[in-house]
C-alpha positions in Angstrom: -97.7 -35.0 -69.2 -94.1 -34.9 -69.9 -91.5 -37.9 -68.5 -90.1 -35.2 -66.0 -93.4 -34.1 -64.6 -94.7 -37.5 -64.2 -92.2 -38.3 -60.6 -93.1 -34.3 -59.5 -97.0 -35.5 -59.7 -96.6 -38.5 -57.5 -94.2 -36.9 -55.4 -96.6 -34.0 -54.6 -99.3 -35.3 -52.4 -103.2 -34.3 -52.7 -104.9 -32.0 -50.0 -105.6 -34.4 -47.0 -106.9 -34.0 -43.5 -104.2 -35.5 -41.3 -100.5 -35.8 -41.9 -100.9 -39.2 -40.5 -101.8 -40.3 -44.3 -98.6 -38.9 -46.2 -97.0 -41.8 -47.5 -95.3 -40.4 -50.5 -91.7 -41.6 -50.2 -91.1 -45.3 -50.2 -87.9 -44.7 -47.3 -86.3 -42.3 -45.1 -82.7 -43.0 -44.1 -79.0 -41.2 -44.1 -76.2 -43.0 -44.0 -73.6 -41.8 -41.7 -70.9 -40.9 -44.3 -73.9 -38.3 -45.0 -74.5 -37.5 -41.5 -72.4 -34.3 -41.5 -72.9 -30.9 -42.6 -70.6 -30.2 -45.4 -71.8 -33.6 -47.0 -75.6 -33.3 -46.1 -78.4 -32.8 -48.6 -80.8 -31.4 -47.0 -80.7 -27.5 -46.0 -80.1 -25.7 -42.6 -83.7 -24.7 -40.7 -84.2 -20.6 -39.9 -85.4 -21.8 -36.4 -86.3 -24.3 -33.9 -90.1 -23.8 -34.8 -89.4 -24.7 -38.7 -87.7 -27.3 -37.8 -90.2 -28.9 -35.0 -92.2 -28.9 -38.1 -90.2 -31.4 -40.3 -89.6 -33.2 -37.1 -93.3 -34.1 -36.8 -93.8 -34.7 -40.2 -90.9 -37.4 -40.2 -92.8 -39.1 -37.3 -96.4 -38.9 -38.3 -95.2 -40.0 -41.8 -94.1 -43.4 -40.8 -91.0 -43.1 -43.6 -88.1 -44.4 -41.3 -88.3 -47.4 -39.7 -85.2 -47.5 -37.0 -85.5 -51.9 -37.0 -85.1 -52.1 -40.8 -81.4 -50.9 -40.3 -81.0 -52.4 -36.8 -81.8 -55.3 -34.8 -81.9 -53.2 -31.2 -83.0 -50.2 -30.0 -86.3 -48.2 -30.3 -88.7 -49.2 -32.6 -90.3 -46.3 -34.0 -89.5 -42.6 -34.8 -92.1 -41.6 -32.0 -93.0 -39.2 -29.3 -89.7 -40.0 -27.2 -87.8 -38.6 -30.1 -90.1 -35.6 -30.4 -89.6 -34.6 -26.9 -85.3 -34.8 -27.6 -86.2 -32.7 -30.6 -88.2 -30.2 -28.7 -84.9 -30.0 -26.3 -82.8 -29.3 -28.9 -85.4 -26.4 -30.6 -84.4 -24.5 -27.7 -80.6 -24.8 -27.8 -78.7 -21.8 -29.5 -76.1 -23.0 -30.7 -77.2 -26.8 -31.0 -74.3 -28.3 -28.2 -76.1 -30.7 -26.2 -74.4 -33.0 -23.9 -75.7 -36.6 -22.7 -75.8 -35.8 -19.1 -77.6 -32.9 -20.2 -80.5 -34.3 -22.3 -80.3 -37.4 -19.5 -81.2 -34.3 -16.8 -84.0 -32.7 -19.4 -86.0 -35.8 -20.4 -85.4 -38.2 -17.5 -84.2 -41.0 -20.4 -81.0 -42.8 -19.7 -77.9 -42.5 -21.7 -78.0 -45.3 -24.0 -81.7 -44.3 -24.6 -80.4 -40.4 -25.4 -77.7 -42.0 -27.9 -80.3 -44.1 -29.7 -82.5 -41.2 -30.2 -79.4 -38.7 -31.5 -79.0 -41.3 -33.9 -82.1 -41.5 -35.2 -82.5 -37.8 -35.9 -79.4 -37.9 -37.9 -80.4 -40.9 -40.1 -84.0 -39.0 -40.8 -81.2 -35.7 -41.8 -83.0 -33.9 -39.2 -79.8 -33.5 -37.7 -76.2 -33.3 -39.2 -73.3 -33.0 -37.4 -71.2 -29.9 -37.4 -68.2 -31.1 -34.8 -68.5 -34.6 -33.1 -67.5 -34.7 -29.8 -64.3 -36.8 -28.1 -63.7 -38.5 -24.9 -60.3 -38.2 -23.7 -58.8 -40.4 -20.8 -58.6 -38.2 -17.3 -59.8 -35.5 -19.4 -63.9 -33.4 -19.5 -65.7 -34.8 -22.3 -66.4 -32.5 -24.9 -70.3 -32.4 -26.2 -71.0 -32.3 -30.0 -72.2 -29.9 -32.2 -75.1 -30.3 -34.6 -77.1 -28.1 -37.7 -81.0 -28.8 -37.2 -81.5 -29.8 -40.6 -84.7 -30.3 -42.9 -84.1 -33.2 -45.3 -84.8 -32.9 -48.8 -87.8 -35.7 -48.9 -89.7 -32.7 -46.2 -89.2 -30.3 -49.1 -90.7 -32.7 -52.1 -93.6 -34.0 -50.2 -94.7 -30.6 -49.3 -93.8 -28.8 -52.4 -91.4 -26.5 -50.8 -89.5 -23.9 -53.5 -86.1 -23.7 -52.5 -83.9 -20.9 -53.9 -79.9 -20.6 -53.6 -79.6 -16.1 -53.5 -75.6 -16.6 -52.8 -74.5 -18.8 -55.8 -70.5 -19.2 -53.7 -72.4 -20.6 -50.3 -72.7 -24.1 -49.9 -76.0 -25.9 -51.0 -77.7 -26.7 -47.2 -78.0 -22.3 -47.1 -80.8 -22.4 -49.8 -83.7 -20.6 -48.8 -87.5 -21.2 -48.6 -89.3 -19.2 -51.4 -92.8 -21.0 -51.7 -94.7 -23.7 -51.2 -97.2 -25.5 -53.5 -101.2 -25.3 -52.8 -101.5 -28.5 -52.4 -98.8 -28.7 -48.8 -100.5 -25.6 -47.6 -103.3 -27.5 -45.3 -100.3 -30.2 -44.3 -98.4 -27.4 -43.6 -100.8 -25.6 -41.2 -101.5 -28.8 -39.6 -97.8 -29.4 -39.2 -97.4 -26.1 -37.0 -100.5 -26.3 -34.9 -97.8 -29.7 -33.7 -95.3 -27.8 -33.8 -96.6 -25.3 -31.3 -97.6 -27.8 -28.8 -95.3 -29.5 -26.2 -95.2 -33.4 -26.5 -95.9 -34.7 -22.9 -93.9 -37.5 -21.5 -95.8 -41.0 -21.3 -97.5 -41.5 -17.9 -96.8 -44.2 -15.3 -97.5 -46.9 -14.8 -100.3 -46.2 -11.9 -102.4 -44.5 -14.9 -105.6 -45.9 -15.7 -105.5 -49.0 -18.4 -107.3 -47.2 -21.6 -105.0 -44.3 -21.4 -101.9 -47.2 -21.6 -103.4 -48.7 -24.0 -103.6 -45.5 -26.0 -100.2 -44.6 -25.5 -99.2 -47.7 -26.8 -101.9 -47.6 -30.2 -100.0 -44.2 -30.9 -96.5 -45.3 -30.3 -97.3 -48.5 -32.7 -98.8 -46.0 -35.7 -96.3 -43.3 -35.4 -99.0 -40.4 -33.8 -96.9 -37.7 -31.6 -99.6 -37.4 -28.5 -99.6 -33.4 -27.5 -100.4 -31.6 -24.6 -103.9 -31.0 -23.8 -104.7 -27.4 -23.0 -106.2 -28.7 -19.8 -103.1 -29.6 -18.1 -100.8 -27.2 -19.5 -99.2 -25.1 -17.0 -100.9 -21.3 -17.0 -99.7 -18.5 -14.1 -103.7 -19.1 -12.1 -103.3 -23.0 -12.2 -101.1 -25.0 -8.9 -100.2 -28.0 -11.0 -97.9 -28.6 -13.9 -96.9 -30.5 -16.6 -95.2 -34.3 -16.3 -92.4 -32.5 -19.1 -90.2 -30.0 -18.4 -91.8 -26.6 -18.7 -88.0 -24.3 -19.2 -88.4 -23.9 -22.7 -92.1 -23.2 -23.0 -93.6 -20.2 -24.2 -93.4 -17.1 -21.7 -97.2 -16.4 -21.0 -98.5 -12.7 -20.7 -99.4 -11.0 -17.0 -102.7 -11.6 -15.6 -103.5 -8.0 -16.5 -103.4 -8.4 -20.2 -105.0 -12.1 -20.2 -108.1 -12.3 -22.7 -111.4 -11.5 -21.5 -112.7 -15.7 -22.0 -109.9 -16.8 -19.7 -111.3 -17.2 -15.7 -109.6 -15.9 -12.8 -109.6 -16.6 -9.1 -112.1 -14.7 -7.5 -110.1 -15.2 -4.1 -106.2 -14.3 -5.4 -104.1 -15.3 -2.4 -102.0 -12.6 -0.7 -98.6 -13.5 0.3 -97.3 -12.7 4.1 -95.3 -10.1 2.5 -97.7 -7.6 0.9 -100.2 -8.2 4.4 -97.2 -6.6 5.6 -96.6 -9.8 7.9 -93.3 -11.4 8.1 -92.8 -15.3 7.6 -91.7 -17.0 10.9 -88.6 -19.3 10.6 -88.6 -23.2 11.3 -85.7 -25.3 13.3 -83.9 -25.8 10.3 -84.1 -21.7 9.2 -83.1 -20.3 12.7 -80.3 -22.8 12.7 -79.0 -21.2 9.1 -79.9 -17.8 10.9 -77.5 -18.1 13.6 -75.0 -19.6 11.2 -74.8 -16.4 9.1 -74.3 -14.0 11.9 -72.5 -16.2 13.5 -70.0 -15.7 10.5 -70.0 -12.0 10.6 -69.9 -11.5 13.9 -66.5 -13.7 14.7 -63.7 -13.4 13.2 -62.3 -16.8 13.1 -65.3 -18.1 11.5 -65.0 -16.2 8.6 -65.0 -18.4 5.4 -66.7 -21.0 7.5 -69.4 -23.2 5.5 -72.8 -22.1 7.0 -74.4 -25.6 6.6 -71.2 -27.0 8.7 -71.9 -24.2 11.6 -75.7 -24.6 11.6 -75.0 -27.9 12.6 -72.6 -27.0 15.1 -74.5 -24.5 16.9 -77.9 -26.9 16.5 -78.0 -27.2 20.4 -78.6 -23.5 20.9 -80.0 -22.2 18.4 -82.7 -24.6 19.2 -82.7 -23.5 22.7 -83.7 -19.9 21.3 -80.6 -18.3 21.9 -79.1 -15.2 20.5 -75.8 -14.5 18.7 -75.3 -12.3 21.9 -75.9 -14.8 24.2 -73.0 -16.6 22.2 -70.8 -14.0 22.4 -71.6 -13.9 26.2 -71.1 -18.0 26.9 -67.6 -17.5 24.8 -66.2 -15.4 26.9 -66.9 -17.1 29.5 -65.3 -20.4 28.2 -62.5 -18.5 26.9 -61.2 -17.7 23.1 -58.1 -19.2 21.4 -55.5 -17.1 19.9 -54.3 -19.3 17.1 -57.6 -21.3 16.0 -56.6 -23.8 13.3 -60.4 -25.6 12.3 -63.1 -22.7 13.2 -65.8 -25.2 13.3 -63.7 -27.4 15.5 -63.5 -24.9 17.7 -66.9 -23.5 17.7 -68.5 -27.2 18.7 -66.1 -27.5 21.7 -66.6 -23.9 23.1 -70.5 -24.9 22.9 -70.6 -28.3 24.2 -73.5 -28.6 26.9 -73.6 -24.6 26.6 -77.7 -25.2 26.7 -77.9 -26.8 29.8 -75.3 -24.8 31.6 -77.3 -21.6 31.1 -80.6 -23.0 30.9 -82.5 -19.3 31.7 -82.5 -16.1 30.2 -81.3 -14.8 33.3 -78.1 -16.9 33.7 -77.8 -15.8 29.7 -78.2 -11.9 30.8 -75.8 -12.2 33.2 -73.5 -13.7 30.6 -73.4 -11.2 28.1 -73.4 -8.2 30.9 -69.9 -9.9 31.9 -68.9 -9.8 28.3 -70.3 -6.2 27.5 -68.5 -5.4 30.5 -64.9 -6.9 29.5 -65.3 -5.0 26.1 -65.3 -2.1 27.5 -62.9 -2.8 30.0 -60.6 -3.6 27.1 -61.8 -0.5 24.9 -60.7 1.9 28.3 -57.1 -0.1 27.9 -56.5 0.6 24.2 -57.7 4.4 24.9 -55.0 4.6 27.6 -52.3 2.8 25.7 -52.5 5.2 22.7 -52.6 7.9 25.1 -49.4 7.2 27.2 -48.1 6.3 24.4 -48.3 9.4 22.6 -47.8 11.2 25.7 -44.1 9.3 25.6 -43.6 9.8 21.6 -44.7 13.7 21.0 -41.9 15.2 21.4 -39.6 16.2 18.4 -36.9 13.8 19.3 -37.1 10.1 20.2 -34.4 8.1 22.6 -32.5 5.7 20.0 -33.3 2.5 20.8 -29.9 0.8 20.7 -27.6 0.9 23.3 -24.2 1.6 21.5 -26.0 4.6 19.8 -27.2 5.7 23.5 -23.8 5.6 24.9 -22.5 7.6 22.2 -25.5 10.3 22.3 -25.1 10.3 26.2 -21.0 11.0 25.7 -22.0 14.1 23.3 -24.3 15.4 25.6 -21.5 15.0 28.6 -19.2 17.1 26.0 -21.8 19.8 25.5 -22.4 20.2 28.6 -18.3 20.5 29.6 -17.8 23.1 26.7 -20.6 24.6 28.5 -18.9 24.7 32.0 -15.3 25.9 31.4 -14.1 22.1 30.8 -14.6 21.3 34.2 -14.8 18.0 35.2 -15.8 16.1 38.2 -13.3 14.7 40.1 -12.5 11.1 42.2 -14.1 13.4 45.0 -17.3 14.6 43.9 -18.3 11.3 42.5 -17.1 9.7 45.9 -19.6 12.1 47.5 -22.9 11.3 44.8 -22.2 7.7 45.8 -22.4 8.2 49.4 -25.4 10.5 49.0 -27.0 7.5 46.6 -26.2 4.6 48.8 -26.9 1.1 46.5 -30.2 -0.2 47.3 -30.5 -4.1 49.4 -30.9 -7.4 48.1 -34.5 -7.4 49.3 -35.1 -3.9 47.5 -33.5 -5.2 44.3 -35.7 -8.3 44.4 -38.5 -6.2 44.8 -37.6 -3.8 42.1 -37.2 -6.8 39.7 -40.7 -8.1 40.8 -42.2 -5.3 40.1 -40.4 -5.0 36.5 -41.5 -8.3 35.5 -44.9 -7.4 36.0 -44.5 -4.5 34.0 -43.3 -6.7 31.4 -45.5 -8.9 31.0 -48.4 -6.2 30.9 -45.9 -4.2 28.1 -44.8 -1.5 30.1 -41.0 -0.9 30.4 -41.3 2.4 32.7 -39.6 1.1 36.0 -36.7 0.0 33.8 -36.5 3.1 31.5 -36.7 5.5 34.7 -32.8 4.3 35.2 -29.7 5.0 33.6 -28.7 2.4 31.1 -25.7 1.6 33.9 -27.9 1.2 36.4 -30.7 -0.7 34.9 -27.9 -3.0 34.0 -26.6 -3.8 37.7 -30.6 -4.0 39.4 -32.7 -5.6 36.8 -29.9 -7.7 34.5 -29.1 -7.7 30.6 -32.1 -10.6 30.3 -34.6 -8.3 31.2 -33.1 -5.2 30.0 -33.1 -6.7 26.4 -36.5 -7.6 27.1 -37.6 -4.1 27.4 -35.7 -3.0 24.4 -38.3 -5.5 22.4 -40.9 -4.3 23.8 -40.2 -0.6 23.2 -39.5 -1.7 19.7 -42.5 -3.5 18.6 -44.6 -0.7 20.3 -43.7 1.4 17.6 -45.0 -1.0 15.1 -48.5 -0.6 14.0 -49.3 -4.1 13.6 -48.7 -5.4 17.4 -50.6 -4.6 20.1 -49.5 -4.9 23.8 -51.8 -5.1 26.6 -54.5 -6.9 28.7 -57.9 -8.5 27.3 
């Protein structure tokens, strides 16, 4: 046997039933100046499942020991660090964050760090971009290449093979394995395919602790059982996380050794039943259509008007009988908080109308004001397109009237000879128009007003500019011309609710 053959022979280990015997390198450890990918020597894994591999073989090998290079933190490469391993498998690309890994594994963050760490001095993991913290600032996770390290390769007597010669080392290829890692091999990926549990609490029974802690002390990764794993005919679950576990096949195409229930349950919804909704669902009910229904509620939070309306929709009322109490408190034209709103307009709404009859009449009064007000738009549009259909409309300012009015007065003298009226004739309209009383003027002013505040300007339009002037005033004139104005705009509406 040659000198350079000798270290391969030792190296390579012997067929052996567990991988809980390889103890073929004297010590596993990276330091961190090696820690990164460009100055790592091991090579880059084709997948999480290669890579679980390597991972168990580092812990069942009992190679790295974390206290001979620390004085704190875990003690052994065991099935804690497995189950961070098995949460980074399933990451593509490899970006975890603390909070992240604190949210998968239920570990805190300082227990997280110290497991990170360890993966990178085993070169199971090498970082790729190292993540910062800045002040006021997100905190940006780090990103890692699941690496195999080079002892996994000699111990197993993996061939290695570099097809691009300009690619960096850690892209060499897998391109055989010696007979005598084969049986390791296959043992590592039966581990490999199983989920490591977490540990059990501390209610369990004492041998299983004390098993748990025999493992932890020799470096064994405990597995799943197959009893407790989680299958689509079995209620309970696993204590780990089950989002990265294998998808499992439909009942339909299940092997022929696996039992079913011979009494499936039926959900409500194929029975063709429907499911009947608790306090807390008919509150978020009435919340929702409460939100489409009324317009100032839109963008509301639901949660926020579920609680509002809590009172009534626990008194079994409707969205109509809402609408119905509503009107009879009275809306708000500006409403600033809708929620605000909403739980004044229904304070002791519930005991007011206690019974559905008080309810009925309710929303009858409030059915009935809708279409009251439906009748009143109908008859707006139609007077006013009734006023507007003709092909020429009145301007609306007075300066242009007068002037309009004087070339009407000139068309119609060119029309008569050039005859005018005399001091005489007008003398005699005026005595045939005598000028209405004070009490007829009040009047006539009373019954403008009204019109005004309804929208209507017809009393006032029904007399010449002149004369509208002397009975009803320039304040209430000016008035009308506003009115007539915005009427024409498509964006305000005049007219009783």
């Amino acid at each position: 046997m040659s000198a350079v053959a000798a270290p391969a022979a030792v190296l390579l280990p012997g067929p052996r039933p567990a991988v809980d015997d390889v103890a073929v390198l004297p010590v596993l450890f990276v330091p961190e100046a090696s820690q990164w990918l460009s100055t790592s020597s091991g090579r880059i894994a084709g997948e999480g499942y290669s890579w679980m591999q390597a991972v168990h073989w580092v812990a069942g090998s009992g190679l790295y020991k974390p206290r001979r290079h620390r004085s704190h933190g875990p003690r052994s490469f065991g099935p804690t660090t497995v189950r961070v391993a098995q949460e980074l498998a399933q990451l593509f690309p490899c970006r975890p964050g603390i909070e992240y890994l604190v949210r998968r594994t239920g570990l805190s963050e300082r227990s997280v760090e110290y497991h990170l760490g360890m993966l990178r001095e085993t070169g199971l993991l090498a970082w790729i971009v190292r993540g910062t913290r800045v002040s006021g600032g997100p905190a940006q996770a780090s990103e890692f290449a699941r690496m195999i390290p080079t002892e996994f390769d000699v111990a197993l007597g993996i061939r290695t093979v570099q097809r691009d010669e300009a690619a960096p080392a850690y892209t060499r290829a897998v391109s055989g394995i010696a007979e005598a890692g084969r049986e390791l091999m296959a043992t590592l990926a039966k581990r490999a395919a199983r989920k490591v549990r977490k540990p059990r609490s501390k209610t369990s029974s004492r041998a299983a602790a004390k098993a748990s802690v025999r493992g932890a002390e020799q470096g064994v990764v405990t597995a799943v059982s197959g009893e407790v794993r989680c299958t689509p005919m079995q209620v309970g679950t696993s204590a780990s996380s089950t989002a990265g576990d294998t998808s499992f096949p439909p009942e339909s195409k299940l092997a022929s050794g696996v039992s079913k229930s011979p009494t499936p349950k039926k959900s409500k919804a194929a029975a063709g039943g429907r499911r009947k909704l608790n306090v807390v669902g008919r509150r978020f009910q009435m919340a929702r259509e409460l939100t489409q229904e009324l317009d100032w509620l839109r963008g509301c939070s639901v949660p926020r008007i579920a609680w509002v309306a809590r009172g009534v929709a626990d008194a079994g009322w409707t969205v109509t009988d809402v609408r119905g109490w509503l009107h009879l408190r009275g809306e708000a034209a500006r409403v600033r908080r809708g929620s605000g709103l909403l739980a004044v307009l229904l304070a002791g709404a519930e005991t007011v109308l206690d019974t559905p009859e008080k309810r009925a009449g309710a929303v009858e009064q409030w059915r009935g004001a809708q279409e009251a007000a439906r009748r009143h738009r109908i008859q707006q549009v139609r007077a006013r397109t009734e006023r507007y259909e003709g092909d020429w409309d009145a301007p609306t300012s007075r300066a242009v009237r007068r002037e309009v009015e004087a070339a009407f007065a000139q068309v119609r003298d060119a029309a008569t000879g050039g005859r005018h009226q005399g001091p005489g004739s007008v003398a005699d309209d005026q005595a045939l128009a005598p000028e209405p009383s004070e009490q007829e003027i009040a009047e006539l002013r009373a019954a403008a007003a009204g019109e005004l505040m309804s929208g209507e300007t017809t009393l006032i339009r029904s007399l010449d500019p002149e004369m509208a002037l002397r009975v009803f005033g320039e304040r209430m004139v000016a008035r009308a011309d506003q009115l007539e104005e915005c009427s024409r705009s498509s964006l305000i509406t005049y007219g009783q609710r």
